[in-house]
LOTORVEX-480831 format. One record per residue: x, y, z of N, C-alpha, C, O, CB in turn; residue number from 1. Coordinates in nm, 3 decimals. Glycine has a CB too. Example, Ala and Ser with C-alpha at 12.3 -4.5 7.8 and 13.67 -1.06 7.14 Angstrom:
BEGIN
<<1.319; -0.569; 0.780>; <1.230; -0.450; 0.780>; <1.320; -0.330; 0.780>; <1.424; -0.332; 0.846>; <1.131; -0.447; 0.905>; 1>,
<<1.285; -0.225; 0.708>; <1.367; -0.106; 0.714>; <1.290; 0.003; 0.787>; <1.341; 0.114; 0.804>; <1.408; -0.060; 0.572>; 2>,
//
This chain:
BEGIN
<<0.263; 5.695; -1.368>; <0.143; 5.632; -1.421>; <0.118; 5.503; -1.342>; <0.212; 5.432; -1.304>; <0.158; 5.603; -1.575>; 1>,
<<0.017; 5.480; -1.324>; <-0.023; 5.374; -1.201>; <-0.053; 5.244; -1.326>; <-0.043; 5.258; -1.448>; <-0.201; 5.435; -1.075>; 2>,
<<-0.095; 5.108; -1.245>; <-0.125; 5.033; -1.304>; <-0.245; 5.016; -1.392>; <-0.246; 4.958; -1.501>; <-0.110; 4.973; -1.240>; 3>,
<<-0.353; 5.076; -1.328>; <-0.499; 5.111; -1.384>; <-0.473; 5.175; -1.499>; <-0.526; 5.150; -1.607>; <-0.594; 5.201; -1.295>; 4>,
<<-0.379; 5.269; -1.473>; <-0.344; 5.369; -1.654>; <-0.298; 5.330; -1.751>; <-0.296; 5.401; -1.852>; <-0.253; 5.474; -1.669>; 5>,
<<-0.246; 5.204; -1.748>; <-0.132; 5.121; -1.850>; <-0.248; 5.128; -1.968>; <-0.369; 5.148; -1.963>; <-0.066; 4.922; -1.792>; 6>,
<<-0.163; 5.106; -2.068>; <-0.243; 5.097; -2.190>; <-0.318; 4.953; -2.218>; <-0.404; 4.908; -2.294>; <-0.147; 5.129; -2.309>; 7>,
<<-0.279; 4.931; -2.167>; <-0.285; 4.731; -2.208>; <-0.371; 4.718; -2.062>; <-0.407; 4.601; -2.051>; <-0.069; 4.599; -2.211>; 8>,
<<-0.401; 4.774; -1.984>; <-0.471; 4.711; -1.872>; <-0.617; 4.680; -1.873>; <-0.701; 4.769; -1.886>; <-0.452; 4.788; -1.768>; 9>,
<<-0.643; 4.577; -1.862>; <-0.825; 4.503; -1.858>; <-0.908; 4.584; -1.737>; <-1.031; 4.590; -1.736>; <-0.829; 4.291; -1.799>; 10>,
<<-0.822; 4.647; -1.634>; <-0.858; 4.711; -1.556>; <-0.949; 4.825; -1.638>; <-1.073; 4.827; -1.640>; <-0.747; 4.745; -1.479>; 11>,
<<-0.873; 4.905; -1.695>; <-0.871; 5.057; -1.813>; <-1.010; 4.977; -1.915>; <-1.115; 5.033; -1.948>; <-0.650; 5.090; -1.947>; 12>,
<<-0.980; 4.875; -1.937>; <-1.047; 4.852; -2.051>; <-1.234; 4.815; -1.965>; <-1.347; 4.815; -2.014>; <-0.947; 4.701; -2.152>; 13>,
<<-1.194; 4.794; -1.858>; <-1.385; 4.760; -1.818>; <-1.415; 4.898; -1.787>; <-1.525; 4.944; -1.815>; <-1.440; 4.637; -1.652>; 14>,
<<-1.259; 5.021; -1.689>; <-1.346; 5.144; -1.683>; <-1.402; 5.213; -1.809>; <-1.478; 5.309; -1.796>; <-1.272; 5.241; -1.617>; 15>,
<<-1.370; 5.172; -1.920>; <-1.363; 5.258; -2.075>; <-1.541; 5.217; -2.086>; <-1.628; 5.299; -2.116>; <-1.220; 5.168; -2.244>; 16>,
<<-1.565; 5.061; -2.051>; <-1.671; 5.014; -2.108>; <-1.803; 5.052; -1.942>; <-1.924; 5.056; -1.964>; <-1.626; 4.821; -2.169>; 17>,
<<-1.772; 5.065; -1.861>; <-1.867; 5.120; -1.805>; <-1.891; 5.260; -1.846>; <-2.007; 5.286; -1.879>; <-1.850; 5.106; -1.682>; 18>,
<<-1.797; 5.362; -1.850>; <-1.835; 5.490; -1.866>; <-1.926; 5.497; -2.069>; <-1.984; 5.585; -2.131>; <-1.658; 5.595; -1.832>; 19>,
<<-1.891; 5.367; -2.096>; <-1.966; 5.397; -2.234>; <-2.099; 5.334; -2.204>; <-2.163; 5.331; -2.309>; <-1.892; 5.329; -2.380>; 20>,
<<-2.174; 5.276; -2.093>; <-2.279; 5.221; -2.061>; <-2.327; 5.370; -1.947>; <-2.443; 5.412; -1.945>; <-2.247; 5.049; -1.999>; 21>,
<<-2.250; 5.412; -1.886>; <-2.343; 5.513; -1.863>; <-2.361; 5.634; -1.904>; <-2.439; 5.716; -1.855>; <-2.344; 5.530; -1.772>; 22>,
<<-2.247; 5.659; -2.049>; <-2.307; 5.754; -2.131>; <-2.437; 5.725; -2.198>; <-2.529; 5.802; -2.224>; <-2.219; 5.785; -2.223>; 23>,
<<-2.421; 5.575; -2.224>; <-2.565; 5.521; -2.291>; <-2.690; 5.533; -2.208>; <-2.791; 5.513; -2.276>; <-2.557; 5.365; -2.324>; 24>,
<<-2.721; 5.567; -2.040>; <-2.847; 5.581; -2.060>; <-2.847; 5.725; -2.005>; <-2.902; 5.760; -1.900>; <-2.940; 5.470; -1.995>; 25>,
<<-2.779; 5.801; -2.086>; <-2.797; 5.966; -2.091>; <-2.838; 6.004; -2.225>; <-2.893; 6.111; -2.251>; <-2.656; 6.052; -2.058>; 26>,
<<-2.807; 5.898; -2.324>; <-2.887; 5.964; -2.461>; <-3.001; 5.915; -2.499>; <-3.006; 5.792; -2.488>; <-2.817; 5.954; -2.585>; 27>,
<<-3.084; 5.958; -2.534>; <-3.216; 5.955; -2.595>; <-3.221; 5.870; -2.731>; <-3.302; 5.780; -2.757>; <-3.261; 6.102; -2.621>; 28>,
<<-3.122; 5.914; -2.808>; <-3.163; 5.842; -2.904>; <-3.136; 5.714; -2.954>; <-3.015; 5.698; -2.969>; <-3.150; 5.898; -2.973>; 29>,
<<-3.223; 5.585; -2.995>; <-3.189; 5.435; -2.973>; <-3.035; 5.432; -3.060>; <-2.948; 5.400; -2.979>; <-3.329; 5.314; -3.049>; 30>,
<<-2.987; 5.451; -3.176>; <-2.886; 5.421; -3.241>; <-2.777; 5.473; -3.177>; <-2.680; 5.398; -3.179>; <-2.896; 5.455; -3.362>; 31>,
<<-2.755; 5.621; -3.098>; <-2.648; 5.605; -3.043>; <-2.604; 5.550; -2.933>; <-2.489; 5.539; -2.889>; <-2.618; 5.680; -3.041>; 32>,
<<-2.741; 5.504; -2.876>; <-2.731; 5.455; -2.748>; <-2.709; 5.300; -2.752>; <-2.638; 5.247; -2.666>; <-2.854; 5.494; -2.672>; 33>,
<<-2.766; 5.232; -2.844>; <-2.711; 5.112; -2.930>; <-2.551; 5.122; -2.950>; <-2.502; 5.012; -2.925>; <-2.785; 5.111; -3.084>; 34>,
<<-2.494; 5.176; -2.971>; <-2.342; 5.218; -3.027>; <-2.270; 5.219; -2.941>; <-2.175; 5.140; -2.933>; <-2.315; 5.340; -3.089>; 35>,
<<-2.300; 5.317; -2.847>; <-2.225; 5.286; -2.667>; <-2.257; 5.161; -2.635>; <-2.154; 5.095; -2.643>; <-2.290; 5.385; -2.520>; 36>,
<<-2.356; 5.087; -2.600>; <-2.351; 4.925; -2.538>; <-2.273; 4.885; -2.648>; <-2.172; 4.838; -2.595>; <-2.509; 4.823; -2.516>; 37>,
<<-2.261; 4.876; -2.763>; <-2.158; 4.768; -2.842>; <-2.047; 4.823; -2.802>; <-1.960; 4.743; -2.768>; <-2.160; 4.751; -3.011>; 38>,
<<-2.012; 4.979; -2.792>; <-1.826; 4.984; -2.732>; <-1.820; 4.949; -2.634>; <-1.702; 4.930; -2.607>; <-1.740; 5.110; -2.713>; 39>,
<<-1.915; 4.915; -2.515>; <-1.884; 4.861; -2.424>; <-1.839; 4.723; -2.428>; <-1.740; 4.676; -2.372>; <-1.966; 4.880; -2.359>; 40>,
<<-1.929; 4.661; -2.505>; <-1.923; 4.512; -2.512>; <-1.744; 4.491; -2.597>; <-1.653; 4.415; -2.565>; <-2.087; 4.444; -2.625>; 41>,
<<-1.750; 4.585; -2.700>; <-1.623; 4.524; -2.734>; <-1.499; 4.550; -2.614>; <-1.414; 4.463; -2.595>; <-1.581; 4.589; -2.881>; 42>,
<<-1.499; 4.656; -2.552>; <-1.421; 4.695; -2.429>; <-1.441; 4.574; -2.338>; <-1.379; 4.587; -2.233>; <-1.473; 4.838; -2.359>; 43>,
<<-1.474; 4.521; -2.343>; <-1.500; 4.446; -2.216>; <-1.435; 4.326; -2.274>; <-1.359; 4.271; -2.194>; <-1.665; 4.429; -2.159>; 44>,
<<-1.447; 4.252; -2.427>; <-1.402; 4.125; -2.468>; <-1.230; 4.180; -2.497>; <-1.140; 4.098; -2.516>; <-1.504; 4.057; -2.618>; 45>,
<<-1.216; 4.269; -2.496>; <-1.085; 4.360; -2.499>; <-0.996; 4.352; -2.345>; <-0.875; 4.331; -2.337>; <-1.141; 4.534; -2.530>; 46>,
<<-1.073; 4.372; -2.249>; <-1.029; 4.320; -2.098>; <-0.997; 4.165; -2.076>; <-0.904; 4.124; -2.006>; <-1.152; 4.352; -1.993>; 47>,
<<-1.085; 4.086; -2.146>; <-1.087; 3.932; -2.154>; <-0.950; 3.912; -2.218>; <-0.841; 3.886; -2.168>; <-1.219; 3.862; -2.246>; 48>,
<<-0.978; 3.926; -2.309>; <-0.880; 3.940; -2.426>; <-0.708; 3.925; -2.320>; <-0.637; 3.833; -2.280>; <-0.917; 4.133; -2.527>; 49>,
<<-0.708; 4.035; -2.315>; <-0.546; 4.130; -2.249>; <-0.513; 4.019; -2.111>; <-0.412; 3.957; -2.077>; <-0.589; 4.361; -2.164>; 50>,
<<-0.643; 4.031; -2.059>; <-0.634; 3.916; -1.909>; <-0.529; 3.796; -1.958>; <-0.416; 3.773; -1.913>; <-0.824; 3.820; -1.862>; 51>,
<<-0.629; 3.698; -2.104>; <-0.587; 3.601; -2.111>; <-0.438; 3.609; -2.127>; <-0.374; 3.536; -2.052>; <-0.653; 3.543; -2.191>; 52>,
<<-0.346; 3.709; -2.240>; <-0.255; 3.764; -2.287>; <-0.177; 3.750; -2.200>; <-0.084; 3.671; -2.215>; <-0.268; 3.870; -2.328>; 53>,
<<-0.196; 3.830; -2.069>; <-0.096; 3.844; -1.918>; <-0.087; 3.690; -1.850>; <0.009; 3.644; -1.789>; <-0.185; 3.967; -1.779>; 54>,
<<-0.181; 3.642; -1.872>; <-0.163; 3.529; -1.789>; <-0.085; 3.412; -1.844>; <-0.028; 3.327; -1.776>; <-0.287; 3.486; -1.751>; 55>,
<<-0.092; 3.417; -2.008>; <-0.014; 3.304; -2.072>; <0.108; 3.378; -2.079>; <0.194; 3.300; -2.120>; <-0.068; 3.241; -2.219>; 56>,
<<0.161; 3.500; -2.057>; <0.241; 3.558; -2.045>; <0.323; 3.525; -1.937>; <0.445; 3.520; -1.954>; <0.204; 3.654; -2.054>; 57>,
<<0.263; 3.497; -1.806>; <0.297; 3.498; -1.674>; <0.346; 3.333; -1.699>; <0.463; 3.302; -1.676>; <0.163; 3.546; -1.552>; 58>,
<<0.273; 3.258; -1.735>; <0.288; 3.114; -1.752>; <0.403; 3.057; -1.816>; <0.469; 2.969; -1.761>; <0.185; 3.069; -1.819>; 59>,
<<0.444; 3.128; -1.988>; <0.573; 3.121; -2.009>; <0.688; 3.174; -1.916>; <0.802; 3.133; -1.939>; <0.582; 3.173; -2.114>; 60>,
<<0.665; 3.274; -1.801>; <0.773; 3.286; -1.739>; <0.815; 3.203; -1.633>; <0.933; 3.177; -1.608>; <0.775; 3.391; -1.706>; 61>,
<<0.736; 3.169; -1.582>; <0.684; 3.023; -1.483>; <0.811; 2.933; -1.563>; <0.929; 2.919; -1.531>; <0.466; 2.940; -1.519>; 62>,
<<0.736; 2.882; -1.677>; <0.819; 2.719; -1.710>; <0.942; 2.790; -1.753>; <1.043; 2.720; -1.741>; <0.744; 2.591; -1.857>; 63>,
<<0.959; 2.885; -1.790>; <1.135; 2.940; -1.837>; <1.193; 2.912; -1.724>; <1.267; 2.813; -1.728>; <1.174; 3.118; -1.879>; 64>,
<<1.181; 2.991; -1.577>; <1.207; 2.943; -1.437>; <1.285; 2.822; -1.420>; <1.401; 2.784; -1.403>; <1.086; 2.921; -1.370>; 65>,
<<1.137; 2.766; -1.436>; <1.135; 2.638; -1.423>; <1.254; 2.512; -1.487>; <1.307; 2.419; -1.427>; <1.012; 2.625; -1.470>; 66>,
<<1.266; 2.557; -1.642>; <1.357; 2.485; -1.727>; <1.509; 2.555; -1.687>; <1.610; 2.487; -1.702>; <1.308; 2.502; -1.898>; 67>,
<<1.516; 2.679; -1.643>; <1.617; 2.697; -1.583>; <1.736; 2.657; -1.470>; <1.858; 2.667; -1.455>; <1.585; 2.753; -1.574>; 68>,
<<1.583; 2.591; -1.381>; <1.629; 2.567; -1.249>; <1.693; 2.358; -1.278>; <1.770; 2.275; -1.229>; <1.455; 2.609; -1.112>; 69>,
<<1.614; 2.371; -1.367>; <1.634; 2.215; -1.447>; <1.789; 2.172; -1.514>; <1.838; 2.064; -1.544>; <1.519; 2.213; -1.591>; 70>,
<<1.832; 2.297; -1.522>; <1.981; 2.272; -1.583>; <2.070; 2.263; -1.551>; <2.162; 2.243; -1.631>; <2.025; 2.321; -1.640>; 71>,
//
C-alpha cells in the first residue's frame, strides 16, 4: 500500500473530495448535487485537519530529539 492509500492521508482525502465534485457536475439534480460539494468540502477540511495532525506530530518528535540530545 503506497502512501496516497494510507487511511489517514490528506493526500486520499482531497482525491475523495475531487472525485465527489466531479460526480457533482454529472447529476442533474440540485440536492444531490448540493450533497457531493458539501462531501467534498468536508473531505477537504478532513485533509486540513490530518495535515495539521502530522505536522504537530512531526514537531513533538523534533523537541523529543531535541530534549534527548540535551541530556
Amino acid at each position: 500500500m503506497s502512501k496516497i492509500d494510507d487511511i489517514d492521508s490528506p493526500a486520499r482525502y482531497r482525491r475523495l473530495a475531487r472525485d465527489c465534485l466531479e460526480m457533482a457536475r454529472t447529476v442533474a439534480s440540485e440536492g444531490p448535487r448540493a450533497t457531493l460539494v458539501e462531501m467534498a468540502q468536508i473531505w477537504m477540511r478532513l485533509a486540513g485537519t490530518e495535515e495539521g495532525r502530522q505536522v504537530a506530530q512531526q514537531q513533538q518528535q523534533i523537541q523529543a530529539k531535541a530534549d534527548d540530545k540535551k541530556e
